[in-house]
N, C-alpha and C positions, 0 to 999 in steps of 0.2 A: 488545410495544408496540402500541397500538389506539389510533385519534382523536386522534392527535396531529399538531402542524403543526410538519414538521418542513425544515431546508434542509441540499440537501445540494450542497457545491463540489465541483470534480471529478466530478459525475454523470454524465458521460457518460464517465469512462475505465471503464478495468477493472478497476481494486478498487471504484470509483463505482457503475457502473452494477450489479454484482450486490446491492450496499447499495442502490441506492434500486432495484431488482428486487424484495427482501424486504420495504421499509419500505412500499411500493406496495400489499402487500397489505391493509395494515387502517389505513392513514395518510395523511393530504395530505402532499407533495412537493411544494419548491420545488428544480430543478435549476440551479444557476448553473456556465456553463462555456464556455469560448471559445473550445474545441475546438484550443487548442494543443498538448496530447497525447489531449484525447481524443475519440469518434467517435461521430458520430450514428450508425453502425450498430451500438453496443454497447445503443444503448437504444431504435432502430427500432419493437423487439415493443409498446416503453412510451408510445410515442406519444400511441397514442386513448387512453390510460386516463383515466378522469376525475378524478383525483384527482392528475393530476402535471399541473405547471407548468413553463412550462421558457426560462430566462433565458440567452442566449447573448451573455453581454458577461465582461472580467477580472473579476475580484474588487479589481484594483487603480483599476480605474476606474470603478463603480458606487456612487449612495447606496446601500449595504449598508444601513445603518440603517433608513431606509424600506423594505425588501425584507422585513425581519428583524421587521420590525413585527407585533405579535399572533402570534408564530408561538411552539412549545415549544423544539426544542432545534436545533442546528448541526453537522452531521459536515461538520466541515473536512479535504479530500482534496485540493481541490486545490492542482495543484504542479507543477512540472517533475521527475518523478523518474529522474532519473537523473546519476548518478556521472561516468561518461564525458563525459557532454555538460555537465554542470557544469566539470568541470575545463577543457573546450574555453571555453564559454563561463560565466567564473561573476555576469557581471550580470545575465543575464537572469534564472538561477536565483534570485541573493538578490531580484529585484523580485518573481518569483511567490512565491515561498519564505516571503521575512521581511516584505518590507512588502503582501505580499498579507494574511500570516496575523496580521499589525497590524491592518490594516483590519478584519479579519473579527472578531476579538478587541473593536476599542475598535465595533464596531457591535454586538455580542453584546451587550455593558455599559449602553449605550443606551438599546438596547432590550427591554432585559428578560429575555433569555434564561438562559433554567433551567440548561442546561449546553450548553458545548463539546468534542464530543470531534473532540481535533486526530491526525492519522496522520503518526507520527513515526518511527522508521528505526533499525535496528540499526546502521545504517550509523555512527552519533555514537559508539559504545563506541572504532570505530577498532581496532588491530590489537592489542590487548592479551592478551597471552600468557595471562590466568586464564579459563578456562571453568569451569561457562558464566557468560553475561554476567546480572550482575543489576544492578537497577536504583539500588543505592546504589553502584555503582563509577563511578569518574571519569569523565567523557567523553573524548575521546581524538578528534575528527573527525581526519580525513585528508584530504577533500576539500571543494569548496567546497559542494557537493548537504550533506554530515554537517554542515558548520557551518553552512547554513542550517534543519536538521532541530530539531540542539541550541538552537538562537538563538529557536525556534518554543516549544522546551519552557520556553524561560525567560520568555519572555512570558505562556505559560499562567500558570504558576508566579505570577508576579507581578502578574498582573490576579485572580489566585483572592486573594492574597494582602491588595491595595491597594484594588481595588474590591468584595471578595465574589463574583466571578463563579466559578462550579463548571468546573473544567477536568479535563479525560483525556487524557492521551498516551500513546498508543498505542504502541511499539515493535516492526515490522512487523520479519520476519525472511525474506527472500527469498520472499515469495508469489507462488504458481502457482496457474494456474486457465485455465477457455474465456475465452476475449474477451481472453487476451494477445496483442499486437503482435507478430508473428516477424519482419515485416521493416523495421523502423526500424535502423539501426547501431547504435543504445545501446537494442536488445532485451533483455529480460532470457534469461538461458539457457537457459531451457526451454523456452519457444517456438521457439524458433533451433536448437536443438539437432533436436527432435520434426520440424521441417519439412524441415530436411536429411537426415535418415534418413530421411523419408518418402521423400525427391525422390533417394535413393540419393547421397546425397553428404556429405563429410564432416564434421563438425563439427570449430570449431575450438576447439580449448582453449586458453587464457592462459596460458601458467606450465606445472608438471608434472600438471597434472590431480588431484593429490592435497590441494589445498584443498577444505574442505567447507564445507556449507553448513545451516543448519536450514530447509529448505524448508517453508511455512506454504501451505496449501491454501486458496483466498481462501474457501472457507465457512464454515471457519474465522474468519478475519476479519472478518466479517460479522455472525458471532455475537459474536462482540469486542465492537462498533464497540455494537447493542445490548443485550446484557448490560450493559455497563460506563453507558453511558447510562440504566437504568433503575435501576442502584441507585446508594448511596448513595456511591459509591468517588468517590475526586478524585484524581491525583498521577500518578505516569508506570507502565506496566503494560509488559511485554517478552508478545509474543504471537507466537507460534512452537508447536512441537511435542514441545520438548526432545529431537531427532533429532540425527544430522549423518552425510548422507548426500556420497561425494565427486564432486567432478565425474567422474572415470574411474567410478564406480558410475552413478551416472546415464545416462551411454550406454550402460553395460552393461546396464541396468533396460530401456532404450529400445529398443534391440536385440532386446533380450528379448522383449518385448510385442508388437513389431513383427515378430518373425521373421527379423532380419536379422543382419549383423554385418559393420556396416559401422566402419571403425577410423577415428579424430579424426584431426588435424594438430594440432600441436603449436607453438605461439608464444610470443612473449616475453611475460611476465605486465606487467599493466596498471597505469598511474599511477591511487594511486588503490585499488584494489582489497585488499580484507584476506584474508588467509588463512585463517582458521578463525571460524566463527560457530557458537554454542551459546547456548542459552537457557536461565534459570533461569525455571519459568511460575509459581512458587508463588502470587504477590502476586497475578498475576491469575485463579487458580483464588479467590481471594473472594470475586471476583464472581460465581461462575459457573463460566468457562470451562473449558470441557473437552474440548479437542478430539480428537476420532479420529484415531486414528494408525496409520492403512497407505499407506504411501507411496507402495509397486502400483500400489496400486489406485487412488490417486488419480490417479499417472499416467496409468493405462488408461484413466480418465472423460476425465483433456485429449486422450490422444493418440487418443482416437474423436471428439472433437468436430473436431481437427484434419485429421482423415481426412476426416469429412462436409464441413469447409469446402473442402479440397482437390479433392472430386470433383468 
């Protein structure tokens, strides 16, 4: 993608800021984000750049539409993601969730934008026994974070359908990468995990440690987010690895790499939480995608970057 005017919500988290990291390179960037999950030090580097812009207010309280004015396309990211903290709290989630990604939807329509690719969650399949998950099987949410996921893809759906606007959703499968949060309570686990074996202490695991997961490498996603953007694809895409690696592997891996072997704690599994995720990626091999698949070594890239932050 080159010379494009593009915006992107949630640009300063951490599946955000690597996305308007790459679209930086050959494209105007408008960053809108209000810094409720995510952090001006994931996009620090991006500051001076001359070609980002950068809007630090909700999505739920801004004219979008004037923002959105003369620009090409919209990576909708932002969100409150997380499960845990959904189920703790689930207003806040559905106001950043469903009537943020309203707003951003009926301001896209507006104002004229070409497409919307919205980042939508494995999380909406919910615990259903058939692997892997594809994209014409039921939805199934569990929590209130998945029924604001699903609720996002049906508005796509229906503004592609009522008003003509071009929509993508995205189906994100447990994505890892540099610039994840280790220490918020509703971290995702690989960050969490990576930190406490660094710091010699033990990870905790939810349940028997024997649920897996498809771990998605965010540059992976990245490439998702534009692939799917430049071609001509509309509907909902599952973006993963077609992997499934388990949580007791995972610290084994960590371990591994690290040199250690330090052993988990073991806890009551989570409200909320599904046991097995698998992806079916055909639909979104269409477009494109293709993503590399060594799990290692992906690790190895985060658990050095987490080293460097640590010293």
């Amino acid at each position: 993608m080159q010379n494009k005017k593009v915006i992107v919500t949630g640009g300063m988290g951490f599946i955000g800021s690597h996305l308007t990291e790459r679209l930086l390179e050959d494209n105007e960037v408008t960053v809108i984000d209000n810094e409720a999950t995510g952090k001006m030090e994931n996009i620090k580097h991006l500051l001076d750049h001359k070609n980002l812009t950068l809007i630090k207010d909700s999505i739920v309280d801004l004219n979008l539409t004037e923002i959105f004015q003369g620009k090409d396309y919209v990576f909708h990211l932002g969100a409150i993601p997380s499960v845990p903290r959904s189920v703790k709290d689930p207003y806040s989630s559905n106001e950043a969730n469903v009537t943020g990604t309203l707003n951003v939807l009926i301001a896209a329509k507006d104002a004229g934008i070409k497409k919307v690719i919205f980042s939508s969650s494995s999380s909406v399949y919910g615990d259903t026994p058939t692997l892997p998950k594809r994209e014409d099987m039921p939805v199934n949410p569990q929590s209130p974070y998945a029924i604001t996921k699903a609720t996002g893809e049906m508005y796509c759906r229906v503004f592609e359908e009522l008003y003509g606007l071009p929509t993508v959703c995205l189906r994100y499968f447990n994505v890892f990468g540099p610039r994840q949060d280790p220490t918020s309570q509703y971290s995702a686990v690989i960050p969490k995990f990576i930190t406490a074996i660094l710091n010699d202490e033990s990870p905790v695991i939810f349940g028997d440690g024997e649920q897996s997961r498809d771990f998605s490498f965010v540059k992976n996603v990245v490439d998702a987010n534009i692939l799917s953007c430049e071609s001509d694809s509309t509907g909902i895409f599952n973006i993963a690895c077609e992997r499934r690696i388990t949580i007791n592997q995972l610290v084994d891996y960590i371990n591994e790499i690290l040199g250690k072997n330090i052993k988990p704690i073991y806890g009551d599994p989570r409200s909320g939480d599904i046991k097995h995720s698998l992806a079916d990626i055909s639909r979104a091999k269409t477009f494109g995608y293709s993503p590399e698949n060594n799990f290692k070594e992906e690790l190895a890239e985060v658990i050095k970057w987490f080293e460097n932050e640590c010293a």
